[in-house]
mmJSON file of the N, C-alpha and C atoms, coordinates in Angstrom:
{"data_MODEL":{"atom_site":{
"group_PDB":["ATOM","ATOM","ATOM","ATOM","ATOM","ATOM","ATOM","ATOM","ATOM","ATOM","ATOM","ATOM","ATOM","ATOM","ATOM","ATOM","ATOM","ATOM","ATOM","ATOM","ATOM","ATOM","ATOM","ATOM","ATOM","ATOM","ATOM","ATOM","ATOM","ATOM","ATOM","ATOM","ATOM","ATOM","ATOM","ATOM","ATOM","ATOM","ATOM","ATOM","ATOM","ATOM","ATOM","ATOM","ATOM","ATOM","ATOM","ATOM","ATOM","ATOM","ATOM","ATOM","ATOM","ATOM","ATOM","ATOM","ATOM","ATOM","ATOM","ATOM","ATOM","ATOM","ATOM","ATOM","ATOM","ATOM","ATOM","ATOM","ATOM","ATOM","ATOM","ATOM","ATOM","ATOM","ATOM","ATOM","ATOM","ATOM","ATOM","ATOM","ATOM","ATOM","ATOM","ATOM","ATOM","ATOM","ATOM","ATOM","ATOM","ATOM","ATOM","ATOM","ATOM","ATOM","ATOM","ATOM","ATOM","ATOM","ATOM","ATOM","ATOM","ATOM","ATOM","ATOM","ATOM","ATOM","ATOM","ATOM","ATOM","ATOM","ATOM","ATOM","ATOM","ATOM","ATOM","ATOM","ATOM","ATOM","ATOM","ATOM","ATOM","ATOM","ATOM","ATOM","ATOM","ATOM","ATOM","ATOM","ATOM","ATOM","ATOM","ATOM","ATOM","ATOM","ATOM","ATOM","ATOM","ATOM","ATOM","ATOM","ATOM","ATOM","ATOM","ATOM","ATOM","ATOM","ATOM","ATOM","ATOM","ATOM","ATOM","ATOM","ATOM","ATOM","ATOM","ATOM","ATOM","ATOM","ATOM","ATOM","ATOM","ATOM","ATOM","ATOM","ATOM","ATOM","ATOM","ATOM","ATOM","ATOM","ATOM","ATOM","ATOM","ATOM","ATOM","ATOM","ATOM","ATOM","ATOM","ATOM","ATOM","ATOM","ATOM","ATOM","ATOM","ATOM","ATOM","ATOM","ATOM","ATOM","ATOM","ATOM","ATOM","ATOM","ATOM","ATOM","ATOM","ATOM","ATOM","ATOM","ATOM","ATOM","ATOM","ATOM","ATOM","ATOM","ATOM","ATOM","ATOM","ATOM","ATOM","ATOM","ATOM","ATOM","ATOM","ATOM","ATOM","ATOM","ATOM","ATOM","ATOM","ATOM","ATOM","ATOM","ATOM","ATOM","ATOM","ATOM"],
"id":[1,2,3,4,5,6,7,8,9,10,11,12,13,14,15,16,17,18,19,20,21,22,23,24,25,26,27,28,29,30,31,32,33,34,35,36,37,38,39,40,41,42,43,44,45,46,47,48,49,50,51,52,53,54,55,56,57,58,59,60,61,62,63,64,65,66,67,68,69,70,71,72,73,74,75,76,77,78,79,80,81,82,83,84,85,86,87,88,89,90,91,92,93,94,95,96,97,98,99,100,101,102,103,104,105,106,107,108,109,110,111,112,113,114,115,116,117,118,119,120,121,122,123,124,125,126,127,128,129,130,131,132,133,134,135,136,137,138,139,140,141,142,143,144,145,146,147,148,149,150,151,152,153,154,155,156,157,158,159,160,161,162,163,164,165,166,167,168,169,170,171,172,173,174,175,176,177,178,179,180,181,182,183,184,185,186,187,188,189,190,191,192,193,194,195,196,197,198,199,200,201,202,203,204,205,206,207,208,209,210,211,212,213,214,215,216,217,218,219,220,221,222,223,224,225,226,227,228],
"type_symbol":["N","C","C","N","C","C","N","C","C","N","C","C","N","C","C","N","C","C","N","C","C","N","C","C","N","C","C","N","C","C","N","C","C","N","C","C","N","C","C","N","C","C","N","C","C","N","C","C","N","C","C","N","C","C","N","C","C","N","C","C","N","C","C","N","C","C","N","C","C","N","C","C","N","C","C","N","C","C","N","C","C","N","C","C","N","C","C","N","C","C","N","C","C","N","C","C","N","C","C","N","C","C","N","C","C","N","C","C","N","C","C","N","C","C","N","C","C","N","C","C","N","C","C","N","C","C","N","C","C","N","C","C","N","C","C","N","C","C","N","C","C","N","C","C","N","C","C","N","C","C","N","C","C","N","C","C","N","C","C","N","C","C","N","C","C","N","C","C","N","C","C","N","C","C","N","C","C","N","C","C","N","C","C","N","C","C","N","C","C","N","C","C","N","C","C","N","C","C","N","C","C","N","C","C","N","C","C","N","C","C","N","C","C","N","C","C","N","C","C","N","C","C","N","C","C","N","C","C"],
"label_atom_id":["N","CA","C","N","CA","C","N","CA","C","N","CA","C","N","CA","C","N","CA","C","N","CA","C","N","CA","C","N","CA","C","N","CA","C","N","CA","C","N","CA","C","N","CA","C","N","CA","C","N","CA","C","N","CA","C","N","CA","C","N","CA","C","N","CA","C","N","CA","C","N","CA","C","N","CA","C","N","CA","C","N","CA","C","N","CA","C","N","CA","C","N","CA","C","N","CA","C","N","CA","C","N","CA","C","N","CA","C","N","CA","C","N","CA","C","N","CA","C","N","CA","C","N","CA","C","N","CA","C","N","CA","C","N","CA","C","N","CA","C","N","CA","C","N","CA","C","N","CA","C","N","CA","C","N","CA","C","N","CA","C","N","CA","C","N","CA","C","N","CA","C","N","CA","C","N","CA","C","N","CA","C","N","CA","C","N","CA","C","N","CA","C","N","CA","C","N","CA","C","N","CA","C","N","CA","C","N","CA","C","N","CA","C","N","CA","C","N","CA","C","N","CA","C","N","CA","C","N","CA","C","N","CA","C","N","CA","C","N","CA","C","N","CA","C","N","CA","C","N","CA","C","N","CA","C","N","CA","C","N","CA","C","N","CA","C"],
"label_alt_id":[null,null,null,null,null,null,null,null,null,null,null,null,null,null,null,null,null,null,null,null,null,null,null,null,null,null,null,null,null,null,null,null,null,null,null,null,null,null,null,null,null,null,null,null,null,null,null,null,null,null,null,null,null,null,null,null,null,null,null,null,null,null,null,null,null,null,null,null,null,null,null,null,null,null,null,null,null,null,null,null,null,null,null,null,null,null,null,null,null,null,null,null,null,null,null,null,null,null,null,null,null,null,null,null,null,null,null,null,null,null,null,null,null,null,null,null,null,null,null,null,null,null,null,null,null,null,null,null,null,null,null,null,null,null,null,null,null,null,null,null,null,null,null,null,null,null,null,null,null,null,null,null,null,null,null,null,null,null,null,null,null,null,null,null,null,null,null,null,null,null,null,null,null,null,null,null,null,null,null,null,null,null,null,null,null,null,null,null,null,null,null,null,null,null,null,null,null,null,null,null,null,null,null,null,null,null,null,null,null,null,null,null,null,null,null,null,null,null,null,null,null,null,null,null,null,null,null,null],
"label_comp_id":["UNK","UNK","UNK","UNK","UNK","UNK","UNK","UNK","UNK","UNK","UNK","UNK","UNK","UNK","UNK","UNK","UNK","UNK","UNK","UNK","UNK","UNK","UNK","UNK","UNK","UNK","UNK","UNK","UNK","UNK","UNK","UNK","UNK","UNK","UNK","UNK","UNK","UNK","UNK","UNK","UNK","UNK","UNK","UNK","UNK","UNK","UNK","UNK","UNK","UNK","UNK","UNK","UNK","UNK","UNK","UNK","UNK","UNK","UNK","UNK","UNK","UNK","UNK","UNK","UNK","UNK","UNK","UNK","UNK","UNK","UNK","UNK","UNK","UNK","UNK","UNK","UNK","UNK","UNK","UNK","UNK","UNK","UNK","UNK","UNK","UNK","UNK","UNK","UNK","UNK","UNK","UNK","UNK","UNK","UNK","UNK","UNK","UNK","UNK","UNK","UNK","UNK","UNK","UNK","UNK","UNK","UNK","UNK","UNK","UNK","UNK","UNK","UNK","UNK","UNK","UNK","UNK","UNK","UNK","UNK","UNK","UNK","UNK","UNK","UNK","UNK","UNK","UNK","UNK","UNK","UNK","UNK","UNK","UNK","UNK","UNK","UNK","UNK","UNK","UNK","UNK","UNK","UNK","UNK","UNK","UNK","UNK","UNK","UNK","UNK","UNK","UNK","UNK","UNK","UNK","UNK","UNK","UNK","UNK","UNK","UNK","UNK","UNK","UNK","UNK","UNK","UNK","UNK","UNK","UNK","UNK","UNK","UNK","UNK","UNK","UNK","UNK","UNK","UNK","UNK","UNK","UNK","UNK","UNK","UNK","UNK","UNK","UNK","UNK","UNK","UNK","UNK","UNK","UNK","UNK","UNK","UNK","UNK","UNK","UNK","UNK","UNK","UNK","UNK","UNK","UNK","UNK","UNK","UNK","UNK","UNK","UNK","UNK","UNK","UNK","UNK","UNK","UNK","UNK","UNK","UNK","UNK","UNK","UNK","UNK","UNK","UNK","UNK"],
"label_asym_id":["A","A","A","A","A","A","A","A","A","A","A","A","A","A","A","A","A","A","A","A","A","A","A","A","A","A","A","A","A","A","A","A","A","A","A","A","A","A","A","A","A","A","A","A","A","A","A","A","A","A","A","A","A","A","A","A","A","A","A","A","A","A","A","A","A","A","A","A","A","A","A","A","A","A","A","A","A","A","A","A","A","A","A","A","A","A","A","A","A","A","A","A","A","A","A","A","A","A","A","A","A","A","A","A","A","A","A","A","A","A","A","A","A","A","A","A","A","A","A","A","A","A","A","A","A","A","A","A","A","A","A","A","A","A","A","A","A","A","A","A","A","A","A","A","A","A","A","A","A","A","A","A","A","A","A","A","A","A","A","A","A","A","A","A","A","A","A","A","A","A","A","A","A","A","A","A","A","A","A","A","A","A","A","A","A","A","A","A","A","A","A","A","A","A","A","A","A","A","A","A","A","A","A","A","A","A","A","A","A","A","A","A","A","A","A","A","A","A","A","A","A","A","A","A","A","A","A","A"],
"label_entity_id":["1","1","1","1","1","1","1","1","1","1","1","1","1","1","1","1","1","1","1","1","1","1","1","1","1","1","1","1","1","1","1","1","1","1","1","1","1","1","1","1","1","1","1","1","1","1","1","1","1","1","1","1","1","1","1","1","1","1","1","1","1","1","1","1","1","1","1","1","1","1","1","1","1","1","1","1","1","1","1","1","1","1","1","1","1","1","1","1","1","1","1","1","1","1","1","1","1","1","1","1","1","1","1","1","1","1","1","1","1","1","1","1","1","1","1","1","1","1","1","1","1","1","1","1","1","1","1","1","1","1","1","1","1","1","1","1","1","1","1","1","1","1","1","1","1","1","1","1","1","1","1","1","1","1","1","1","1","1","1","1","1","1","1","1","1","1","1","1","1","1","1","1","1","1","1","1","1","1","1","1","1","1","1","1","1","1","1","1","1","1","1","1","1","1","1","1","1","1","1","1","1","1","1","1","1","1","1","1","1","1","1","1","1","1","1","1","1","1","1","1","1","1","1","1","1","1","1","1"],
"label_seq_id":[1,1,1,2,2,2,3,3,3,4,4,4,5,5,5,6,6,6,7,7,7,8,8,8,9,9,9,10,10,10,11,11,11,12,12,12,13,13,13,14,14,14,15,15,15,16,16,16,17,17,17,18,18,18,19,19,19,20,20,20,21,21,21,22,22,22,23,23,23,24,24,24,25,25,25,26,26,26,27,27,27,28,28,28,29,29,29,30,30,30,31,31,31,32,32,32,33,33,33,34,34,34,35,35,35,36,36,36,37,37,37,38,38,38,39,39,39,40,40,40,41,41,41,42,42,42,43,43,43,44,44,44,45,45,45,46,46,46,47,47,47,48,48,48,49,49,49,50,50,50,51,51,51,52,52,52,53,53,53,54,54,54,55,55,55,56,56,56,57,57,57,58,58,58,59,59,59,60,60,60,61,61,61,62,62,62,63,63,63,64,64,64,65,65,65,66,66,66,67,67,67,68,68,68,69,69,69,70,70,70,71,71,71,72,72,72,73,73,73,74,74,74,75,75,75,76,76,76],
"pdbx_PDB_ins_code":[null,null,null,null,null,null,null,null,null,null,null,null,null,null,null,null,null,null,null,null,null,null,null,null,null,null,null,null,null,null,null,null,null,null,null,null,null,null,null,null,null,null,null,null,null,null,null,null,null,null,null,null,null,null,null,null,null,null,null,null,null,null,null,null,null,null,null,null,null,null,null,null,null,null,null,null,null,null,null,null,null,null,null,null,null,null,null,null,null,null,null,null,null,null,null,null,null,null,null,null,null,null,null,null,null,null,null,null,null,null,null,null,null,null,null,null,null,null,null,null,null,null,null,null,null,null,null,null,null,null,null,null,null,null,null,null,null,null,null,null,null,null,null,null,null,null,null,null,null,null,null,null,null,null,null,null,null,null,null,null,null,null,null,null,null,null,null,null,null,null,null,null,null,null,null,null,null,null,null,null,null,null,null,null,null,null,null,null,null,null,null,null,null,null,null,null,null,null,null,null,null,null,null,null,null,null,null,null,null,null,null,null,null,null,null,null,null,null,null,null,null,null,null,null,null,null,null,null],
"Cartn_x":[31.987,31.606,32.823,32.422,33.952,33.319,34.17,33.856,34.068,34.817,35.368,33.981,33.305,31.79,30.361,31.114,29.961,30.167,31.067,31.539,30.666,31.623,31.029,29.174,29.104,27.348,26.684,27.187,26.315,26.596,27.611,28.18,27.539,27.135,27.036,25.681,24.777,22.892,22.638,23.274,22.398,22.993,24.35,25.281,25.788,25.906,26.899,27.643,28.848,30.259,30.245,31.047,31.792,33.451,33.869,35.606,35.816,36.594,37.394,37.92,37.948,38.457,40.484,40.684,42.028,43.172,44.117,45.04,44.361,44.523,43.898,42.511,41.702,40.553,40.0,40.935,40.74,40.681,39.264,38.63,37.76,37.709,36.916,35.238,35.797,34.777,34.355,33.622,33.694,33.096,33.936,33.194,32.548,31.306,30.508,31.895,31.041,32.58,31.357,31.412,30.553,31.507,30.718,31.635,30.134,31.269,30.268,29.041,28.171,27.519,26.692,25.953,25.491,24.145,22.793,21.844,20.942,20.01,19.9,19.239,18.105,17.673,18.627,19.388,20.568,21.565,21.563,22.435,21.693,20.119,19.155,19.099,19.106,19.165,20.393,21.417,23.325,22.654,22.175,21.93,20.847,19.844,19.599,20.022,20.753,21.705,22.734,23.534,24.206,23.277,21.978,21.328,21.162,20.635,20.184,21.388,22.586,23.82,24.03,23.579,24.177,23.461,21.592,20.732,21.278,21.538,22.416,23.155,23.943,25.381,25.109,23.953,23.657,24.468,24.685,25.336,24.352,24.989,23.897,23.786,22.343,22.483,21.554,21.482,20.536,19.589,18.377,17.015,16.702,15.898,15.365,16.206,17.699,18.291,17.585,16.957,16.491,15.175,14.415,13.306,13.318,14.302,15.331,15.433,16.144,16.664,15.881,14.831,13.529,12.963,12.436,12.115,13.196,14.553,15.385,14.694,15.062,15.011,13.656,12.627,11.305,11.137,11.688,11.594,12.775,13.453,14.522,13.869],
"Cartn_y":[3.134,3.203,2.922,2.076,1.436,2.301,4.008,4.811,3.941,3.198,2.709,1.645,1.445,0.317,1.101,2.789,3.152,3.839,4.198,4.51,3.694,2.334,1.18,1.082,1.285,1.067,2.39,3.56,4.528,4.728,3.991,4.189,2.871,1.803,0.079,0.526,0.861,0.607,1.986,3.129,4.546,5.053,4.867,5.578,6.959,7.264,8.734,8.159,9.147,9.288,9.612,9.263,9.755,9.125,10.404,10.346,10.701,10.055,10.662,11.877,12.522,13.588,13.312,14.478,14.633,15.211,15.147,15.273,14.983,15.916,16.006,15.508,15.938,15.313,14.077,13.205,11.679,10.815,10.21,9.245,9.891,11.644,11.967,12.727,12.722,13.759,12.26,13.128,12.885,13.705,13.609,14.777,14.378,14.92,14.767,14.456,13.084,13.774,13.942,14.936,15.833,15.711,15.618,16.622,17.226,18.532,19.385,20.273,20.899,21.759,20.3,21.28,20.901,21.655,21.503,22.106,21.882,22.41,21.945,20.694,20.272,18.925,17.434,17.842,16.825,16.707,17.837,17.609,16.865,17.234,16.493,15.296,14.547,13.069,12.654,13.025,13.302,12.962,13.628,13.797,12.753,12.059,11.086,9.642,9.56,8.349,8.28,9.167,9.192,8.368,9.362,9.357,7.488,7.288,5.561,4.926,4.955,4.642,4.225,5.456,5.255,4.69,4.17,3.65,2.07,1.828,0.427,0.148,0.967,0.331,0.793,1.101,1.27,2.121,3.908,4.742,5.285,5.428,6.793,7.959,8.674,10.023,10.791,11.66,12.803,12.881,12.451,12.398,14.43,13.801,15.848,16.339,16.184,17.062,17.094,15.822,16.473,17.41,17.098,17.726,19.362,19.211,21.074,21.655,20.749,21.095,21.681,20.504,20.617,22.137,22.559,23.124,24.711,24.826,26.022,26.292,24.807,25.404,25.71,25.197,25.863,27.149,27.846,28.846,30.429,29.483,30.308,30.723],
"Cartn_z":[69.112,67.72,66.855,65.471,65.059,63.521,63.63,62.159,60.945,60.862,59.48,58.989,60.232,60.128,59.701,59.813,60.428,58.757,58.547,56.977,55.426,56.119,55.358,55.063,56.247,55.939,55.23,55.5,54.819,53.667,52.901,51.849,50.815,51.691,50.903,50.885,51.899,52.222,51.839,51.942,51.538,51.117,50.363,49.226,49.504,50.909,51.217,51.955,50.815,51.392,52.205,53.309,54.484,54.795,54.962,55.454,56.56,57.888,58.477,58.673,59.952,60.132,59.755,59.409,59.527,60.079,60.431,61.741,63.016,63.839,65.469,65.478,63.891,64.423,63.89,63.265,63.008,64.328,63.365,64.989,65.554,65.56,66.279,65.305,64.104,63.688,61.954,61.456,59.904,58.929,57.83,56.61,56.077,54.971,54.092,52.725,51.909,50.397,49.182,48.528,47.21,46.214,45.203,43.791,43.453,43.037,42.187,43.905,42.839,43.969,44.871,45.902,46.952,47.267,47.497,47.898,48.84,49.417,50.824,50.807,49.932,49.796,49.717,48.839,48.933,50.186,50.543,51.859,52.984,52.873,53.852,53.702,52.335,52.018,52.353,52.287,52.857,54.548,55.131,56.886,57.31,56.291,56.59,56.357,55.333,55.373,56.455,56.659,57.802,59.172,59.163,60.363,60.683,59.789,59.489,59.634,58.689,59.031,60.521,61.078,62.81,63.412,63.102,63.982,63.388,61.759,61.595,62.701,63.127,63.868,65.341,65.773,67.45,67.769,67.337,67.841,68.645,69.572,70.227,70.306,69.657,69.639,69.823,70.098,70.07,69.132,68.84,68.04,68.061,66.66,66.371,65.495,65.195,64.721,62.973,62.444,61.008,61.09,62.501,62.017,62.304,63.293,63.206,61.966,61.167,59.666,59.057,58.905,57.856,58.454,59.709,60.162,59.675,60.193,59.014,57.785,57.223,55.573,55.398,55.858,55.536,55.928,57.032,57.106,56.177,55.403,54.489,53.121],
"occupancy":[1.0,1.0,1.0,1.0,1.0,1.0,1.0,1.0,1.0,1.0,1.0,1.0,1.0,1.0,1.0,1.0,1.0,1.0,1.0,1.0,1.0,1.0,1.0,1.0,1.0,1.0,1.0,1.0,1.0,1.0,1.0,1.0,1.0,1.0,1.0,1.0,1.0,1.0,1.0,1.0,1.0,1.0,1.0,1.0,1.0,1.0,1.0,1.0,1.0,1.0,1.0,1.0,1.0,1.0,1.0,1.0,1.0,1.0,1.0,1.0,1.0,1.0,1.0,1.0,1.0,1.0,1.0,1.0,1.0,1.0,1.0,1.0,1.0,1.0,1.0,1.0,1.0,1.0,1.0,1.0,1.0,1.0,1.0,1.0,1.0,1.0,1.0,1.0,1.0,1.0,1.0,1.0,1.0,1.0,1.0,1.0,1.0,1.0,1.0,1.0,1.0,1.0,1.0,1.0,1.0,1.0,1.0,1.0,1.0,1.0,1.0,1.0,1.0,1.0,1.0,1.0,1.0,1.0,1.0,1.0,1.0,1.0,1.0,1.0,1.0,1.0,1.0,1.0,1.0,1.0,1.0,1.0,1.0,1.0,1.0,1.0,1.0,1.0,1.0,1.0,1.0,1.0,1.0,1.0,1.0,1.0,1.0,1.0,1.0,1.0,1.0,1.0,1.0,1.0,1.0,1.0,1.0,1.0,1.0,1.0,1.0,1.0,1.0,1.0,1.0,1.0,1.0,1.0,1.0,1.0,1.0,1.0,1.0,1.0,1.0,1.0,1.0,1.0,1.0,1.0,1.0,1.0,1.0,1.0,1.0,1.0,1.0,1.0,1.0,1.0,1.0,1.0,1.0,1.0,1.0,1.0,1.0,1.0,1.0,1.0,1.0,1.0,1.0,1.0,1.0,1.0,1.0,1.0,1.0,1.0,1.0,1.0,1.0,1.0,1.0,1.0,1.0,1.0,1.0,1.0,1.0,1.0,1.0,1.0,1.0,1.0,1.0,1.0],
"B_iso_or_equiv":[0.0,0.0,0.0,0.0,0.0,0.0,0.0,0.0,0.0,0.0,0.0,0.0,0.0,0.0,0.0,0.0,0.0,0.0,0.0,0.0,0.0,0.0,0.0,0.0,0.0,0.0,0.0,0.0,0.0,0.0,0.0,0.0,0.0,0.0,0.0,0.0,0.0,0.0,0.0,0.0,0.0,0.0,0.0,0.0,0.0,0.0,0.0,0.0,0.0,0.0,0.0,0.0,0.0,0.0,0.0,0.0,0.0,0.0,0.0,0.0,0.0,0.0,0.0,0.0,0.0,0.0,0.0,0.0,0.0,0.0,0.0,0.0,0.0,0.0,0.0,0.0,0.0,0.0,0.0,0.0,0.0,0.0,0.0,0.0,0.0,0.0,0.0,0.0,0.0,0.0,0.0,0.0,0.0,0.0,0.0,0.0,0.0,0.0,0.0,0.0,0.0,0.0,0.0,0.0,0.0,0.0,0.0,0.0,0.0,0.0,0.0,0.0,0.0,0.0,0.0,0.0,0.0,0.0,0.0,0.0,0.0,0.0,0.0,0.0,0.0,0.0,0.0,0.0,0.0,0.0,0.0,0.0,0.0,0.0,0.0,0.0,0.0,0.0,0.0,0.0,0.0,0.0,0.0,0.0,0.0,0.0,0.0,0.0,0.0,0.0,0.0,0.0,0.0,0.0,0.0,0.0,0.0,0.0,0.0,0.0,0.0,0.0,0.0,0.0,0.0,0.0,0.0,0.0,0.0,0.0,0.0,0.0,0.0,0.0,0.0,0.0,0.0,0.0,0.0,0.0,0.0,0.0,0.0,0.0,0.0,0.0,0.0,0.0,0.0,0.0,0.0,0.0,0.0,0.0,0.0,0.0,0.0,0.0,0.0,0.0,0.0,0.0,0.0,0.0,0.0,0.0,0.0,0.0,0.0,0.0,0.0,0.0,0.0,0.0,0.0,0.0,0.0,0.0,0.0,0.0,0.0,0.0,0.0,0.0,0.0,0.0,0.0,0.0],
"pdbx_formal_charge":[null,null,null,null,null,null,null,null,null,null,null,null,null,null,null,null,null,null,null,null,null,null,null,null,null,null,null,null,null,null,null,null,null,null,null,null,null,null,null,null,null,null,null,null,null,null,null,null,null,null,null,null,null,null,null,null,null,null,null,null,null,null,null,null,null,null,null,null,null,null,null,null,null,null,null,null,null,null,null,null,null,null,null,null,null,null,null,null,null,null,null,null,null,null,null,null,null,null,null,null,null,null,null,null,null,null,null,null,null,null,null,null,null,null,null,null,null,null,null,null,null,null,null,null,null,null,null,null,null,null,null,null,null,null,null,null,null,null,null,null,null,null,null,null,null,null,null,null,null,null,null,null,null,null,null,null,null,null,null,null,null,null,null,null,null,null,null,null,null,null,null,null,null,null,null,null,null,null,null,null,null,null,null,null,null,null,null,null,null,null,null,null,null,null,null,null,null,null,null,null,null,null,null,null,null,null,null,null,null,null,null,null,null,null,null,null,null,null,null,null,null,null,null,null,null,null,null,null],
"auth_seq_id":[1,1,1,2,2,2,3,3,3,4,4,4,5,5,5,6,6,6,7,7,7,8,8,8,9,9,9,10,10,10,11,11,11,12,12,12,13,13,13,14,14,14,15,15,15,16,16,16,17,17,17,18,18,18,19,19,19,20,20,20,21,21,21,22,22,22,23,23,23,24,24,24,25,25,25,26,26,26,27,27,27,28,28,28,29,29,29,30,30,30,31,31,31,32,32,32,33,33,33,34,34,34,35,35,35,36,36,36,37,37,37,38,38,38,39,39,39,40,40,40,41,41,41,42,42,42,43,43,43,44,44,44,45,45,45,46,46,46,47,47,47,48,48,48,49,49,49,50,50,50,51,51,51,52,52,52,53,53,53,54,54,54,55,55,55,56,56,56,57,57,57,58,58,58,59,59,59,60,60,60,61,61,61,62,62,62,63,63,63,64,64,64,65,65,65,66,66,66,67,67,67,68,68,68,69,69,69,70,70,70,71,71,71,72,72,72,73,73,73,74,74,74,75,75,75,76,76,76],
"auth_comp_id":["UNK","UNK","UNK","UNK","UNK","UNK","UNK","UNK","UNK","UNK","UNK","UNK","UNK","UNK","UNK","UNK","UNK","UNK","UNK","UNK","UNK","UNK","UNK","UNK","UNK","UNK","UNK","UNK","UNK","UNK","UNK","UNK","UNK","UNK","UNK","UNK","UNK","UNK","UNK","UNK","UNK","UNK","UNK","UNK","UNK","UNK","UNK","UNK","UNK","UNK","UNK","UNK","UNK","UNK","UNK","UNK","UNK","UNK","UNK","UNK","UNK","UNK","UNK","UNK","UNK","UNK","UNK","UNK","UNK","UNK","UNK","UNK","UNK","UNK","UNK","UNK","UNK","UNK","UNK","UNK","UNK","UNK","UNK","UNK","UNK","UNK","UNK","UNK","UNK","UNK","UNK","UNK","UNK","UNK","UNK","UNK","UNK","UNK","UNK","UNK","UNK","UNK","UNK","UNK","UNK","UNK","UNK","UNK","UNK","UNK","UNK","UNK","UNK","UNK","UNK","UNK","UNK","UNK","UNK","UNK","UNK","UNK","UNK","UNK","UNK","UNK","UNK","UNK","UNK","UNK","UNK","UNK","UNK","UNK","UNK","UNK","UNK","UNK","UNK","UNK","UNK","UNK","UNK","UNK","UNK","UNK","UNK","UNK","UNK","UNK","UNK","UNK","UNK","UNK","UNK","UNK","UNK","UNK","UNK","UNK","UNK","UNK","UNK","UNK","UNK","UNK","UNK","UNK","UNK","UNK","UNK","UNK","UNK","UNK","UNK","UNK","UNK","UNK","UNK","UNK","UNK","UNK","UNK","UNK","UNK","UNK","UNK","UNK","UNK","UNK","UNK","UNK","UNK","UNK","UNK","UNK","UNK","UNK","UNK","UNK","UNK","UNK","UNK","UNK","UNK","UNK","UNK","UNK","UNK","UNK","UNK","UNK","UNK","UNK","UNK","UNK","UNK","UNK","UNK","UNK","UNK","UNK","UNK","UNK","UNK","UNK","UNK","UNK"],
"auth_asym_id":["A","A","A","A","A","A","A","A","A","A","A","A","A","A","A","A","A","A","A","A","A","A","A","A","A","A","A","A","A","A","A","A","A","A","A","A","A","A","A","A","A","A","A","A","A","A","A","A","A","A","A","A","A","A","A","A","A","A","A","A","A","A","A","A","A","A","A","A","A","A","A","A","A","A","A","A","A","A","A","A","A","A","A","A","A","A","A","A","A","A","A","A","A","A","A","A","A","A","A","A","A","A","A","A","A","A","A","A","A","A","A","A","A","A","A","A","A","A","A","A","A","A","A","A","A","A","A","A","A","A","A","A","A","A","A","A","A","A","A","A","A","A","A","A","A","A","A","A","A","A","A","A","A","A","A","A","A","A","A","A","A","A","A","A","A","A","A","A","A","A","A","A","A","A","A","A","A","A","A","A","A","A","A","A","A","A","A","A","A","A","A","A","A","A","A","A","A","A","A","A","A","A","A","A","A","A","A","A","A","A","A","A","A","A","A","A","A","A","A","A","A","A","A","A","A","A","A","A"],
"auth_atom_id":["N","CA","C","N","CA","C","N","CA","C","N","CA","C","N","CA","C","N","CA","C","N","CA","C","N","CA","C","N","CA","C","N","CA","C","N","CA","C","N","CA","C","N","CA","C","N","CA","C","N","CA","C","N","CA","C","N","CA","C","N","CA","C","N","CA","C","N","CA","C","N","CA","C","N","CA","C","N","CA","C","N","CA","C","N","CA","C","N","CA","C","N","CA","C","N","CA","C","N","CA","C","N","CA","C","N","CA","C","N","CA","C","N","CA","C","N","CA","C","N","CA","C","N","CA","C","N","CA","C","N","CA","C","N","CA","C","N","CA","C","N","CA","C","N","CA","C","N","CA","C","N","CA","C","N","CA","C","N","CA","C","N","CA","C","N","CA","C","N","CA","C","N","CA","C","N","CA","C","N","CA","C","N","CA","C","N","CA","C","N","CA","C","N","CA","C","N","CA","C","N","CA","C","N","CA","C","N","CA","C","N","CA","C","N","CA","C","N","CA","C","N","CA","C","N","CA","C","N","CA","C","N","CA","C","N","CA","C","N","CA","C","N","CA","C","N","CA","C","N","CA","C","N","CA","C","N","CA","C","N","CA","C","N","CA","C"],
"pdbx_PDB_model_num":[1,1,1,1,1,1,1,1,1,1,1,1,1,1,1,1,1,1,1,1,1,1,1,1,1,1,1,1,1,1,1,1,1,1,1,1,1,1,1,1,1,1,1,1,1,1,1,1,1,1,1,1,1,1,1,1,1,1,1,1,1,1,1,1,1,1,1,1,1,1,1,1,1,1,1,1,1,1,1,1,1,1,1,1,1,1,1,1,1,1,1,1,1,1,1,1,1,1,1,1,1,1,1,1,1,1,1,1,1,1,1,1,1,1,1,1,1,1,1,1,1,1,1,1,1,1,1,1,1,1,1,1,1,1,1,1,1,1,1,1,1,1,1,1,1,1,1,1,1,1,1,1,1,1,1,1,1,1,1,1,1,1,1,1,1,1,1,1,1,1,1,1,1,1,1,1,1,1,1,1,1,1,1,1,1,1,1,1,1,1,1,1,1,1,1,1,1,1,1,1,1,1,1,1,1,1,1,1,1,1,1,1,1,1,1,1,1,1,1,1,1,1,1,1,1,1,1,1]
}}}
């Protein structure tokens, strides 16, 4: 997986930021970038751009994790 591609696309086609991990964990991780608050709906639209992001660029991953989500917050 080439992050800086994988950056590019969720940022150009579904408009969330994402940065690089930093020190030890650059290359390996990446952050969400916000201003201002954050709530769980927006973070879900945040977790599906990502998600799409990564089916753009043929990452492979583990399917389910939004409908987990959805599944939390409905029960909060």
């Amino acid at each position: 997986m080439d992050p800086e591609a994988l950056r590019t696309v969720a940022r150009e086609r579904f408009q969330v930021a994402i940065a690089g991990g930093l020190g030890p964990l650059n290359g390996r991780v990446f952050r969400i970038g916000h201003l201002g608050d954050m709530n769980a709906p927006m973070l879900m639209g945040c977790l599906a751009g990502i998600e799409a992001a990564m089916v753009v660029q043929g990452v492979p991953y583990g399917t389910g994790a939004m409908d987990a989500a959805i599944r939390c917050l409905a029960r909060v």
